[in-house]
C-alpha positions as CSV (number, residue, x, y, z in Angstrom):
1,X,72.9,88.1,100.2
2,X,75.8,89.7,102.2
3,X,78.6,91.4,101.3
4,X,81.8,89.5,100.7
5,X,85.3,90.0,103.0
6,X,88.0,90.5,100.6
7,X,91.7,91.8,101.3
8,X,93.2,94.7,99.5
9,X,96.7,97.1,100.7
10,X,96.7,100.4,101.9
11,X,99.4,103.3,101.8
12,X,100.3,105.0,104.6
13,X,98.1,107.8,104.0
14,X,95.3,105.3,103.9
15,X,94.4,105.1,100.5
16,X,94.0,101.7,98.8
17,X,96.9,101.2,96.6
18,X,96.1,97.2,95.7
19,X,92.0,96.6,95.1
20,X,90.5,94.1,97.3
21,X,90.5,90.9,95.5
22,X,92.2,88.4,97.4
23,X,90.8,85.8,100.0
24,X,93.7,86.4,102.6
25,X,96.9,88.2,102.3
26,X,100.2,88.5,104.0
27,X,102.9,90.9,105.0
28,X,105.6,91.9,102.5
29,X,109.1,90.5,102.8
30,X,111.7,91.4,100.4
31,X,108.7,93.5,98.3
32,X,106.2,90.4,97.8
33,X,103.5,89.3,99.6
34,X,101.6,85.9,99.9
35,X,98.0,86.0,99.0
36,X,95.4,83.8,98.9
37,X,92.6,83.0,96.0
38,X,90.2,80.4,96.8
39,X,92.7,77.9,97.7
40,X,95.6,78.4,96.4
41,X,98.6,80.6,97.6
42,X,100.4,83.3,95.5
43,X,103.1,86.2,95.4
44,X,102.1,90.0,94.8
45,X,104.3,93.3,94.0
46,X,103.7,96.2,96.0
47,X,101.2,97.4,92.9
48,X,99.7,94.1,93.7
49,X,100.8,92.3,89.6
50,X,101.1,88.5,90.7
51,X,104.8,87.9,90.5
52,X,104.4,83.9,91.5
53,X,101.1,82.9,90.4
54,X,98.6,81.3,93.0
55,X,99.0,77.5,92.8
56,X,100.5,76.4,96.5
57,X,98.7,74.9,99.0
58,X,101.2,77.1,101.3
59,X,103.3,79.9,100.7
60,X,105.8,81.7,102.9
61,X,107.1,84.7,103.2
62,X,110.8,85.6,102.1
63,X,113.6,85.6,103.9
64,X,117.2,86.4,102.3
65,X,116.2,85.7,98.8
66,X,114.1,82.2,99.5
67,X,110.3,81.5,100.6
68,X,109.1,77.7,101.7
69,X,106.2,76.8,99.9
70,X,104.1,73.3,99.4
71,X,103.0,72.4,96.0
72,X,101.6,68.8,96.0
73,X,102.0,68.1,99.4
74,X,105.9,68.3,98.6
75,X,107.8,71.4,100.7
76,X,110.5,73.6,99.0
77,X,112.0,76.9,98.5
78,X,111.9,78.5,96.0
79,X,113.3,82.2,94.7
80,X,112.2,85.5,93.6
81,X,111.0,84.0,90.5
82,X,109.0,81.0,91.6
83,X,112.3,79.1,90.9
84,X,112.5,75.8,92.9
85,X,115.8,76.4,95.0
86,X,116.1,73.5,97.4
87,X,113.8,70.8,99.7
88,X,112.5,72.4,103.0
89,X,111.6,70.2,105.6
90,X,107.9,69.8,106.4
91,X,107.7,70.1,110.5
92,X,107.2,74.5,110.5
93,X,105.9,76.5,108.8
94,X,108.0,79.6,108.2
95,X,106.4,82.8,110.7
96,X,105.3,85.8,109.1
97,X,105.7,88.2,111.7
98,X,107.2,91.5,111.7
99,X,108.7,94.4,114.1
100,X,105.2,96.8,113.9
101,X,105.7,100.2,111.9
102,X,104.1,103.1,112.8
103,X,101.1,103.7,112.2
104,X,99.9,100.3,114.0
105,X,96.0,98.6,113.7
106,X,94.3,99.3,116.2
107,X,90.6,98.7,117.0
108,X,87.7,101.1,117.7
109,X,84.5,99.7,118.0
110,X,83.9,96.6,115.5
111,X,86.3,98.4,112.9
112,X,89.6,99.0,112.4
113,X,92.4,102.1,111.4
114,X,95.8,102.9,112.2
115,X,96.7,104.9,115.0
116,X,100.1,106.1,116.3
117,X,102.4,105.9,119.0
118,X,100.4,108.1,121.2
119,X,97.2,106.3,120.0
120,X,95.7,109.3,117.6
121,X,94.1,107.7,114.7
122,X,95.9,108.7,112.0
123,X,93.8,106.3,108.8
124,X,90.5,106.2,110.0
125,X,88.6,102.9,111.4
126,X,86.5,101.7,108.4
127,X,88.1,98.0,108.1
128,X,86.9,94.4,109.1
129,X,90.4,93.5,109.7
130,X,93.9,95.1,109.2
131,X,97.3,93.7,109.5
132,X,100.9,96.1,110.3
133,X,102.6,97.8,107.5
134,X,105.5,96.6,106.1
135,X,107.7,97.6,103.2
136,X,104.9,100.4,103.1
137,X,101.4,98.8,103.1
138,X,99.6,97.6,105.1
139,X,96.7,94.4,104.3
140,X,93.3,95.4,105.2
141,X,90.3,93.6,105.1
142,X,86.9,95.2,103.4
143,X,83.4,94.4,102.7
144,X,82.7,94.3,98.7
């Protein structure tokens, strides 16, 4: 039997500061991050303690002090504290793009590390995946 995909965070130095455990993970925004087990749709610190418990069906990120998140097929925001805020409307999703920090993925080979802006690998290329940091890690995908 193979080897399951699993996302954990990096540092900047490369070292994995959150385990891998979670089925898909986002960037952080205002210091939490969605991630994803099984199904269901969570928030995380940047030590990776849930702060929002995983139980929407989607999950935002922040943005000034609010995320938009589906629970039961019903859209709202709610606050730092999983605190239902106000009705969202259902026709978009909320983007979870960021401005790229350096380091930035990059590719090499079937892997992936981090280089910098003159493209010198500065975290080596041992991940299935990796996403840009933000509020100092970065989500990377690893076999377990």
């Amino acid at each position: 039997m193979g080897k399951e995909q699993l996302w954990g965070y990096i540092n900047r130095e490369g070292e994995m500061v959150v385990e891998p455990k979670f089925h898909g993970a986002g960037n952080f925004h205002e210091g939490l991050a969605v991630v994803k087990v099984d199904w269901a749709r969570g928030y995380i610190d940047t030590e990776g303690h849930y702060v929002i418990e995983p139980q929407y069906q989607y999950a935002g990120p922040f943005i000034d002090g609010k995320a938009k998140v589906m629970l039961d097929d019903v859209w709202e925001y709610i606050d730092h504290e999983g605190k239902k805020v106000g009705e969202a409307e259902p026709e978009k999703m909320a983007d979870d793009s960021v401005p790229l920090e350096e380091p930035f993925p990059t590719p090499k080979g079937k892997k992936f590390g981090y280089a910098d802006k003159d493209g010198k690998f500065v975290i080596k290329a041992s991940f299935e995946q990796a996403k840009p940091f933000s509020d100092g890690r970065a989500a990377v995908l690893v076999k377990v």
